[in-house]
PDB file of N, CA, C, O and CB in Angstrom:
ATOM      1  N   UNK A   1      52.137 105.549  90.423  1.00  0.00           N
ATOM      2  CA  UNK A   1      50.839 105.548  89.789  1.00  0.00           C
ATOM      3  C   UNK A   1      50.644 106.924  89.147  1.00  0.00           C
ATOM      4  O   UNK A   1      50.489 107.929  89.840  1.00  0.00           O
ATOM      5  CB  UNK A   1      49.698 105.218  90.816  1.00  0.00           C
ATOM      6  N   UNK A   2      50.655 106.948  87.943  1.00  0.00           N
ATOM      7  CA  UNK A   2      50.154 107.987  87.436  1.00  0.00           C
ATOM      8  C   UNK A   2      48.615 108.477  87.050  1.00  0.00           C
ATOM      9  O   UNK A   2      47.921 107.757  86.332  1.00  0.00           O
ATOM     10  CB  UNK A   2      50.791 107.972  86.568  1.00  0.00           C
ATOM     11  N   UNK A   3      48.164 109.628  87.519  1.00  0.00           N
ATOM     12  CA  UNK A   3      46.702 109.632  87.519  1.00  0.00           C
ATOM     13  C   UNK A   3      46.222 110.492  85.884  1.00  0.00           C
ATOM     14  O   UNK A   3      47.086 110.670  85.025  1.00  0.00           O
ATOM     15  CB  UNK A   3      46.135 110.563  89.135  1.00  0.00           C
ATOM     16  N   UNK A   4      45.092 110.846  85.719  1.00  0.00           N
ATOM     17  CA  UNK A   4      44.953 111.377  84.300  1.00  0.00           C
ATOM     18  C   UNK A   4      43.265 111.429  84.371  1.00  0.00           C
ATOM     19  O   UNK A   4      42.579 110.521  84.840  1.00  0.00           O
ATOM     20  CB  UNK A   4      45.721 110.250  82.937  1.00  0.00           C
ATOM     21  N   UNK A   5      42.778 112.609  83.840  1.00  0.00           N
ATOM     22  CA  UNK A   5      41.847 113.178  84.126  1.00  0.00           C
ATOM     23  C   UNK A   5      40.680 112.013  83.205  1.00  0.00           C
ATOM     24  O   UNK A   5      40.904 111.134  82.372  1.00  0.00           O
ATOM     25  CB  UNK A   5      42.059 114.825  83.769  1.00  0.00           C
ATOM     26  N   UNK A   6      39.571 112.464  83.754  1.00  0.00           N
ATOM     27  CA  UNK A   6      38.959 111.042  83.164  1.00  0.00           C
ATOM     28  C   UNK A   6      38.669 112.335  81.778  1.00  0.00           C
ATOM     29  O   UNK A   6      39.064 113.487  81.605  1.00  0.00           O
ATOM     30  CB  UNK A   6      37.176 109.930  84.280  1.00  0.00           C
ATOM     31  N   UNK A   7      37.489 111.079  80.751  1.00  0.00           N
ATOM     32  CA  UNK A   7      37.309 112.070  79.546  1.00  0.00           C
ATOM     33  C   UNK A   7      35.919 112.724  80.154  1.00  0.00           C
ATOM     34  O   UNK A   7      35.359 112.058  81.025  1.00  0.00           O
ATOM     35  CB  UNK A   7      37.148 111.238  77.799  1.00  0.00           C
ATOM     36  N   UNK A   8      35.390 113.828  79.809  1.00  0.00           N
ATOM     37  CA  UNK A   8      34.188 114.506  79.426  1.00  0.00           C
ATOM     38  C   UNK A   8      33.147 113.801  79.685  1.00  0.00           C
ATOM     39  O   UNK A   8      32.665 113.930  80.811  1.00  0.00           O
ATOM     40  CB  UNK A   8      34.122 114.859  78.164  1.00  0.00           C
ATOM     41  N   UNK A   9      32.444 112.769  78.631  1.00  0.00           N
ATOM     42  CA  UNK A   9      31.651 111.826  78.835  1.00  0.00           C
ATOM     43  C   UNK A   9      31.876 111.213  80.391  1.00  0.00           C
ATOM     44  O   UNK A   9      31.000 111.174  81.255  1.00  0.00           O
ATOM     45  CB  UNK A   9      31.861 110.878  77.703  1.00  0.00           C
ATOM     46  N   UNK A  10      33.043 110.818  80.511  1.00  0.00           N
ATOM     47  CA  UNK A  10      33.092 109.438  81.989  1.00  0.00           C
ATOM     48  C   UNK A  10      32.380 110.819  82.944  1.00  0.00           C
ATOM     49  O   UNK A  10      31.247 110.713  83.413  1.00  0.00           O
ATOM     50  CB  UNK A  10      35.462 108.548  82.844  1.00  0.00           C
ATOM     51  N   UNK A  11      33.065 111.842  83.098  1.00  0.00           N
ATOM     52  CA  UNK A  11      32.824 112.675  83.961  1.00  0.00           C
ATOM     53  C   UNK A  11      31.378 112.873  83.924  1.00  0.00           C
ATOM     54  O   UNK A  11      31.016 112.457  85.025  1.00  0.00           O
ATOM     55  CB  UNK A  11      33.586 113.774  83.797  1.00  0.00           C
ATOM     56  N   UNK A  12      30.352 113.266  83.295  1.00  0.00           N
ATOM     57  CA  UNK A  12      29.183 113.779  82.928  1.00  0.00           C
ATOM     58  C   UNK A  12      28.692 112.556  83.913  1.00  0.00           C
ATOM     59  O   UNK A  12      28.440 112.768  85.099  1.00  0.00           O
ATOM     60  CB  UNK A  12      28.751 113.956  81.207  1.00  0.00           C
ATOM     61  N   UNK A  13      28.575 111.176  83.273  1.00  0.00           N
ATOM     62  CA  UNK A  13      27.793 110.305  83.211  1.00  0.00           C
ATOM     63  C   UNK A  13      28.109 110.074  85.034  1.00  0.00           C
ATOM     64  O   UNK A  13      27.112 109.807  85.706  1.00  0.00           O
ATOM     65  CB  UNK A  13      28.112 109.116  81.924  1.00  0.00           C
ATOM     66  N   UNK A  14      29.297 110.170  85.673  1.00  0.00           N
ATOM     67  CA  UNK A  14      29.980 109.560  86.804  1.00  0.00           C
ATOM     68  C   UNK A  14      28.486 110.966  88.379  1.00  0.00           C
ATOM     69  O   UNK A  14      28.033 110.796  89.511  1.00  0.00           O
ATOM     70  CB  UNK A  14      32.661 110.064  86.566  1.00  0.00           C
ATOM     71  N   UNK A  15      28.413 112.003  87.389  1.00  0.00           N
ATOM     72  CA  UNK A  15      28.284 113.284  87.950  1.00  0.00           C
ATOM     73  C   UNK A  15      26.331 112.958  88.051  1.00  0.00           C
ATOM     74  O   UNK A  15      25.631 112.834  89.056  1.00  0.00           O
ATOM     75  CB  UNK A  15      29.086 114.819  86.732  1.00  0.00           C
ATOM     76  N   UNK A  16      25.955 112.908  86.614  1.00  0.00           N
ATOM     77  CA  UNK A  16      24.236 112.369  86.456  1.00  0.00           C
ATOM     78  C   UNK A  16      23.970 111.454  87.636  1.00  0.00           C
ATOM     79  O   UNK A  16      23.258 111.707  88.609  1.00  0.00           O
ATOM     80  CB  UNK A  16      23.859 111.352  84.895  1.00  0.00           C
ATOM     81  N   UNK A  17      24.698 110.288  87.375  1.00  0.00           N
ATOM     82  CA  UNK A  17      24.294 108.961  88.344  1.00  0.00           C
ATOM     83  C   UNK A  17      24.531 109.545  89.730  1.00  0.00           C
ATOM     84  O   UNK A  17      23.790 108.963  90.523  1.00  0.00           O
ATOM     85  CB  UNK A  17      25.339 107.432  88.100  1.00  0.00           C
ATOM     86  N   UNK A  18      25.214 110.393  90.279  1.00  0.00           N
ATOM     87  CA  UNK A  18      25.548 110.972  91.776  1.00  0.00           C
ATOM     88  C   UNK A  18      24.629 111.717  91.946  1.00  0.00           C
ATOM     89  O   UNK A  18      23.841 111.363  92.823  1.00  0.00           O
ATOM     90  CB  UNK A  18      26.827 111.732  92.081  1.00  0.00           C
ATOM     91  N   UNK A  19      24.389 112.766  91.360  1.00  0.00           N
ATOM     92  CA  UNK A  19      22.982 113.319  91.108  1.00  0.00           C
ATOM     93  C   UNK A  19      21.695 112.780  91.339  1.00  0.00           C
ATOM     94  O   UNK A  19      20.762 113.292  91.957  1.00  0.00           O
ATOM     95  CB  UNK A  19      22.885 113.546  89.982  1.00  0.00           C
ATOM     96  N   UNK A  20      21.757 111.655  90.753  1.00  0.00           N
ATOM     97  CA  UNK A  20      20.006 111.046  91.188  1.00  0.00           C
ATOM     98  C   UNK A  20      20.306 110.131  92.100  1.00  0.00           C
ATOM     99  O   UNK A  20      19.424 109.566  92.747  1.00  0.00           O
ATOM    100  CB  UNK A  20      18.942 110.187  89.902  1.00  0.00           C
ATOM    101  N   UNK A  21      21.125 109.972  92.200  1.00  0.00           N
ATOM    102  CA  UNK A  21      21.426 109.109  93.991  1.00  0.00           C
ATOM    103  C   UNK A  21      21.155 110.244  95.031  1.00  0.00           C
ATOM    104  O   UNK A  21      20.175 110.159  95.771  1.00  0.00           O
ATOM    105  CB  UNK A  21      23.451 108.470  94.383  1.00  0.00           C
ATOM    106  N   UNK A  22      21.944 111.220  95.091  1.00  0.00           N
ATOM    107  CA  UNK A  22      21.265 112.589  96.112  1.00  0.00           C
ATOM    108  C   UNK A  22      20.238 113.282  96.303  1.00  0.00           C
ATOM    109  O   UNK A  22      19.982 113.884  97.345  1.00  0.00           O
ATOM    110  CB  UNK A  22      21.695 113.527  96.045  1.00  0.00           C
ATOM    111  N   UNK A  23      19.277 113.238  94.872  1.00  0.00           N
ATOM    112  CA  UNK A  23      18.064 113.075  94.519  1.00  0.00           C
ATOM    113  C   UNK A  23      17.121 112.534  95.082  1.00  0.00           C
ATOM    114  O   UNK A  23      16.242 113.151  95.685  1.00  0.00           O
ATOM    115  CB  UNK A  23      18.051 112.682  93.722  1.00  0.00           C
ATOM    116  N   UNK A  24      17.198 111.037  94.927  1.00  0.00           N
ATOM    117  CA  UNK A  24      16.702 110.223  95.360  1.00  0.00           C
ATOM    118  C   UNK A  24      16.307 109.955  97.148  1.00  0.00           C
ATOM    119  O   UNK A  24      15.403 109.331  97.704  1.00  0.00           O
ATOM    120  CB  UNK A  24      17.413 109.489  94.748  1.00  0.00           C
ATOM    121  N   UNK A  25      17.174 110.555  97.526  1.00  0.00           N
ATOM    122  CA  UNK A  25      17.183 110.753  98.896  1.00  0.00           C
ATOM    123  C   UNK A  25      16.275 111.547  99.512  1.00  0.00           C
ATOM    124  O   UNK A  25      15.788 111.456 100.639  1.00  0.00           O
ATOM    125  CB  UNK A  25      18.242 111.164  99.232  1.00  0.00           C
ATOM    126  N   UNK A  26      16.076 112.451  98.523  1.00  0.00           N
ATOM    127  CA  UNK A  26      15.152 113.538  99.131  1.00  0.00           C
ATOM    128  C   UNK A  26      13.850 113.566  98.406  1.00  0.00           C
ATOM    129  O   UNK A  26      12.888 113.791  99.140  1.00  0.00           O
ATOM    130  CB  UNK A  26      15.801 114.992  99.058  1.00  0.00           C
ATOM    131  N   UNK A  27      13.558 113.373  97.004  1.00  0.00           N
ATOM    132  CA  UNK A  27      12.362 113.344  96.278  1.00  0.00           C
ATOM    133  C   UNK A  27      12.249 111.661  96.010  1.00  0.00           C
ATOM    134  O   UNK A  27      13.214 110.897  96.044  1.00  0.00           O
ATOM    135  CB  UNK A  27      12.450 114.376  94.839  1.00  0.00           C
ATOM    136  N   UNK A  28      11.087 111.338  95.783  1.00  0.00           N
ATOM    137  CA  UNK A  28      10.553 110.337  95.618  1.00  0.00           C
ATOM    138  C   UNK A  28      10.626 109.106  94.179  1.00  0.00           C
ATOM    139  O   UNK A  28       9.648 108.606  93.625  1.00  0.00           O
ATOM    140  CB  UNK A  28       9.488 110.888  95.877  1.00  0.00           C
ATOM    141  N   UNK A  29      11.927 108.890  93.888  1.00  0.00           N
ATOM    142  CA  UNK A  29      11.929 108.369  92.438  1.00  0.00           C
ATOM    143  C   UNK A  29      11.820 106.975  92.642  1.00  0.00           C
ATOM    144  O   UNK A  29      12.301 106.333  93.575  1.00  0.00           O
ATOM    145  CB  UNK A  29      13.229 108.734  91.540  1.00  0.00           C
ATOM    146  N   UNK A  30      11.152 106.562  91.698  1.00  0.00           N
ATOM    147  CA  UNK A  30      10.715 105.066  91.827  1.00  0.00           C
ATOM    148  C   UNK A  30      11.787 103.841  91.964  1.00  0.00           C
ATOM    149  O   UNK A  30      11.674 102.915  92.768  1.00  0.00           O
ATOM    150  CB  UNK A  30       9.915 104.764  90.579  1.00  0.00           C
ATOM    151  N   UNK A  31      12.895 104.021  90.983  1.00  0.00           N
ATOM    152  CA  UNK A  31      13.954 103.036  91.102  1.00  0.00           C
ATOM    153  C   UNK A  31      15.319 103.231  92.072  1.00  0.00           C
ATOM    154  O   UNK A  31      16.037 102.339  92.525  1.00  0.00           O
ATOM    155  CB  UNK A  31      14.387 102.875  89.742  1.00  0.00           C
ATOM    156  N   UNK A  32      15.451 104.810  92.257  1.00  0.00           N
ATOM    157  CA  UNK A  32      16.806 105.102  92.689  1.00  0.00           C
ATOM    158  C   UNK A  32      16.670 105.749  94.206  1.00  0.00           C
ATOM    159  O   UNK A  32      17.577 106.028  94.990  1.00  0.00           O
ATOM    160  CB  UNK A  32      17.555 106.150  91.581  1.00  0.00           C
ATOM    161  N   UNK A  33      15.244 105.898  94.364  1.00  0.00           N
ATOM    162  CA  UNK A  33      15.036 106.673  95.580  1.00  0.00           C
ATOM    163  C   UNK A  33      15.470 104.838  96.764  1.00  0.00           C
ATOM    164  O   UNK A  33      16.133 104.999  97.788  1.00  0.00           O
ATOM    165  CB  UNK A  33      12.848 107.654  95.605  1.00  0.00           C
ATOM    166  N   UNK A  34      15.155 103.871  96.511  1.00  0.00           N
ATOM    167  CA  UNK A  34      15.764 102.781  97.058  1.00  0.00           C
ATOM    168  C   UNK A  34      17.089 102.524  96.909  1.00  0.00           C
ATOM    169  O   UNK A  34      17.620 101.740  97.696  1.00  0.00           O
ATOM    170  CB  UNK A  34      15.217 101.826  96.697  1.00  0.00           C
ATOM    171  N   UNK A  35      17.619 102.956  96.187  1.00  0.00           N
ATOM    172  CA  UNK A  35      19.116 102.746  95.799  1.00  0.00           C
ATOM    173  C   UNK A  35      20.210 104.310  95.823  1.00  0.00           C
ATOM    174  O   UNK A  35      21.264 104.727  95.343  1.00  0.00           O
ATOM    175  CB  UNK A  35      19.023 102.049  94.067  1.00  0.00           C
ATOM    176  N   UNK A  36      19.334 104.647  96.538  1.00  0.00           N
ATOM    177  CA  UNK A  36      20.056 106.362  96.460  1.00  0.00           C
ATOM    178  C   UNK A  36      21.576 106.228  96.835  1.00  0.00           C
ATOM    179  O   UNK A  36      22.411 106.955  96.297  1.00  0.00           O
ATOM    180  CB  UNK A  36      19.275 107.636  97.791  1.00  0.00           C
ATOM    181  N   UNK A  37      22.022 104.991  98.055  1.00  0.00           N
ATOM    182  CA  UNK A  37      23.562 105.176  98.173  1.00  0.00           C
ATOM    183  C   UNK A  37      24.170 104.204  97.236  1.00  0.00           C
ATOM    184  O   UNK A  37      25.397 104.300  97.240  1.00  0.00           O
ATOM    185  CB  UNK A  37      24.142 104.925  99.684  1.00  0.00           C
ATOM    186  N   UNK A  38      23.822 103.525  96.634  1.00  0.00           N
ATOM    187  CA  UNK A  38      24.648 103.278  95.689  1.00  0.00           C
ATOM    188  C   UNK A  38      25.009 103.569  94.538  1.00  0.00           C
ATOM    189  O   UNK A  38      25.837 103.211  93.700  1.00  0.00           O
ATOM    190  CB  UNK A  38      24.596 102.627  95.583  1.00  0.00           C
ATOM    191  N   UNK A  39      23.794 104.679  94.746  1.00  0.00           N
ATOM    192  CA  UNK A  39      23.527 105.403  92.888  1.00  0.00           C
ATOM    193  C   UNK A  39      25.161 106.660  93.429  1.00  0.00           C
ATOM    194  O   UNK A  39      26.077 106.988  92.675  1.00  0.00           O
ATOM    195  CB  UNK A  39      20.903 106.820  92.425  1.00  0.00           C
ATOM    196  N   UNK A  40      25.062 106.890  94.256  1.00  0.00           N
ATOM    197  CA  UNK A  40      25.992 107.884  94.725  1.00  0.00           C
ATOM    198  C   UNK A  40      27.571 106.883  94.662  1.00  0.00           C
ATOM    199  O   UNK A  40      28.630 107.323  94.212  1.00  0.00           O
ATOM    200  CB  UNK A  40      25.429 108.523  96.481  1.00  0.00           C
ATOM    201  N   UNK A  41      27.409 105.758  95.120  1.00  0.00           N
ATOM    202  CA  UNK A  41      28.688 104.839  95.149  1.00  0.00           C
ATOM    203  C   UNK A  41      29.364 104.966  93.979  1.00  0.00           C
ATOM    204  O   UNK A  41      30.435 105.513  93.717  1.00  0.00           O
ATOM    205  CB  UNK A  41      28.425 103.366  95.341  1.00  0.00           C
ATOM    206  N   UNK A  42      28.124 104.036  92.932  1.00  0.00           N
ATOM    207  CA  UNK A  42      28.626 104.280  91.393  1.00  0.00           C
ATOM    208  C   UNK A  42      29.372 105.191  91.106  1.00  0.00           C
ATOM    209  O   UNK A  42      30.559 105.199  90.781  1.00  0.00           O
ATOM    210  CB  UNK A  42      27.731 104.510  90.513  1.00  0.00           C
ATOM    211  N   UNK A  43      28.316 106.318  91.290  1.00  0.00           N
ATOM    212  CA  UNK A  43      29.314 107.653  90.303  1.00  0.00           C
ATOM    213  C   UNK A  43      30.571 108.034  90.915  1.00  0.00           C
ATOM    214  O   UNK A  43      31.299 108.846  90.344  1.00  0.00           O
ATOM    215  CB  UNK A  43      28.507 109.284  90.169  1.00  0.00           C
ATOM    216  N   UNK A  44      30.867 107.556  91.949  1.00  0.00           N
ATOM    217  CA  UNK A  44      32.359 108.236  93.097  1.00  0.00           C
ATOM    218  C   UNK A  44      33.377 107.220  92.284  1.00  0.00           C
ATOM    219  O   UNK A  44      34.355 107.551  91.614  1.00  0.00           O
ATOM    220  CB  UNK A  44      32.298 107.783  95.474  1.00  0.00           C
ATOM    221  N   UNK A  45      32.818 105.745  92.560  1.00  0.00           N
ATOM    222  CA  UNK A  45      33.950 105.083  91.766  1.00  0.00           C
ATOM    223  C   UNK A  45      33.975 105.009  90.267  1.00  0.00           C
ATOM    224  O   UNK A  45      34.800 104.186  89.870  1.00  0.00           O
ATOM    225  CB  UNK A  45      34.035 103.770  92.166  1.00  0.00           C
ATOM    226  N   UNK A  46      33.408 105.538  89.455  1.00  0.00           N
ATOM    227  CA  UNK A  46      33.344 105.604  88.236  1.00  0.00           C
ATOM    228  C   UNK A  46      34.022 106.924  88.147  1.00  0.00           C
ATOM    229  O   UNK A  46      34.218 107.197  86.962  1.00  0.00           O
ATOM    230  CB  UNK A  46      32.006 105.413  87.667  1.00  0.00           C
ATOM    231  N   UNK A  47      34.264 107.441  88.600  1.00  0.00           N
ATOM    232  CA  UNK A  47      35.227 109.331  88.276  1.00  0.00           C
ATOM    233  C   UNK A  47      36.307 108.309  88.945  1.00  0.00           C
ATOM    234  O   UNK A  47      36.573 107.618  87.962  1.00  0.00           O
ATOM    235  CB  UNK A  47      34.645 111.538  89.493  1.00  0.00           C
ATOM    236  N   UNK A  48      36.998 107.851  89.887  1.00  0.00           N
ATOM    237  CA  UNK A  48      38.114 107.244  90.327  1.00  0.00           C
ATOM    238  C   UNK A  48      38.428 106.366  89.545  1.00  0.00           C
ATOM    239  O   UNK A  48      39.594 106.239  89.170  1.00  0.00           O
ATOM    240  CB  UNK A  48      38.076 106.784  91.460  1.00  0.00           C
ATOM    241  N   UNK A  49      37.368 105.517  89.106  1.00  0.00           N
ATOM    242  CA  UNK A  49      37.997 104.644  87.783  1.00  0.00           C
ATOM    243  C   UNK A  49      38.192 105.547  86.793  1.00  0.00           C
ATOM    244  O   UNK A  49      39.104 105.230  86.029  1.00  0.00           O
ATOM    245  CB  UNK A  49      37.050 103.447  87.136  1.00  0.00           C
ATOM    246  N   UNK A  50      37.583 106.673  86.524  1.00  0.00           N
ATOM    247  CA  UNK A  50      38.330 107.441  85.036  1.00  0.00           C
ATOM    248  C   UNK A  50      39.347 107.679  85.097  1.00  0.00           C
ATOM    249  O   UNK A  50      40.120 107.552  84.147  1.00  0.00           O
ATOM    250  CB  UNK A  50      37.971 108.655  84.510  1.00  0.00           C
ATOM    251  N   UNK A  51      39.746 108.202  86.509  1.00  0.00           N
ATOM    252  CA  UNK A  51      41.008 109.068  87.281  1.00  0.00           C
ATOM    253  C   UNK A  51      41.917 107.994  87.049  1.00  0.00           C
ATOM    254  O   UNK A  51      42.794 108.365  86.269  1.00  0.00           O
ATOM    255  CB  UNK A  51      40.867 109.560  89.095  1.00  0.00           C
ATOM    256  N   UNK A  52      42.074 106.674  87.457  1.00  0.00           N
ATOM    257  CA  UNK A  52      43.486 106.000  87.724  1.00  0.00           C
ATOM    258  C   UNK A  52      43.036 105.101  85.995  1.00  0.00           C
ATOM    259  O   UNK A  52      43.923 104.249  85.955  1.00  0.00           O
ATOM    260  CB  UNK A  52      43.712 104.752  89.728  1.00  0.00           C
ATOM    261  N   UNK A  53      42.542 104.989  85.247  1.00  0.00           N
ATOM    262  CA  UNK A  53      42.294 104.059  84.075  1.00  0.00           C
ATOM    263  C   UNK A  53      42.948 105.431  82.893  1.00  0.00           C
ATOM    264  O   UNK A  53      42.516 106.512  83.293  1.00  0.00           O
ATOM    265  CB  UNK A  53      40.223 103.406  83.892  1.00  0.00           C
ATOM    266  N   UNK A  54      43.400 105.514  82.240  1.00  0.00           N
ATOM    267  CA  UNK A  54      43.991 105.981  80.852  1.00  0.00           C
ATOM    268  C   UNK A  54      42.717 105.654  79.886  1.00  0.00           C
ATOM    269  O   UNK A  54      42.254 104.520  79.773  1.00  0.00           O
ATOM    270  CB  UNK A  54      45.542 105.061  80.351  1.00  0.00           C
ATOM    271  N   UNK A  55      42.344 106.506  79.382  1.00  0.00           N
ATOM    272  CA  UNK A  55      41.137 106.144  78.254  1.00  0.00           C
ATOM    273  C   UNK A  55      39.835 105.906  78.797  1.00  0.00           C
ATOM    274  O   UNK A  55      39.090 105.260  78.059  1.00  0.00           O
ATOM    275  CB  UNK A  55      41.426 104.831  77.428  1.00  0.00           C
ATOM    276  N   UNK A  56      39.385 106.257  79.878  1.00  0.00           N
ATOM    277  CA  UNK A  56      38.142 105.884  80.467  1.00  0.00           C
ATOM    278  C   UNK A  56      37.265 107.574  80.779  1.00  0.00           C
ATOM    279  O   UNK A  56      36.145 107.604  81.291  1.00  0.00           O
ATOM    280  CB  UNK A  56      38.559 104.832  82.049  1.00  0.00           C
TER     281      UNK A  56
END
């Protein structure tokens, strides 16, 4: 398996969404403060999907 860095964008967007999942945990946001571990899920497997996907 060859791995390969995700692009810029995947990274940003993978990093935001982890962000307001950890967020959410602690301050009060209306949609994500209920979904705080999966907002964190998303972004872990979305950098791992950049990581093992070519072009992502």
């Amino acid at each position: 398996m060859k791995l390969s860095a995700p692009k810029n964008v995947t990274w940003w967007i993978a990093v935001v969404v982890g962000v307001l999942g950890i967020l959410g945990s602690f301050v009060s946001i209306p949609l994500v403060s209920a979904n705080s571990f999966w907002f964190v899920v998303v972004g872990f497997v979305l950098l791992a999907l950049g990581t093992l996907l070519k072009g992502l």
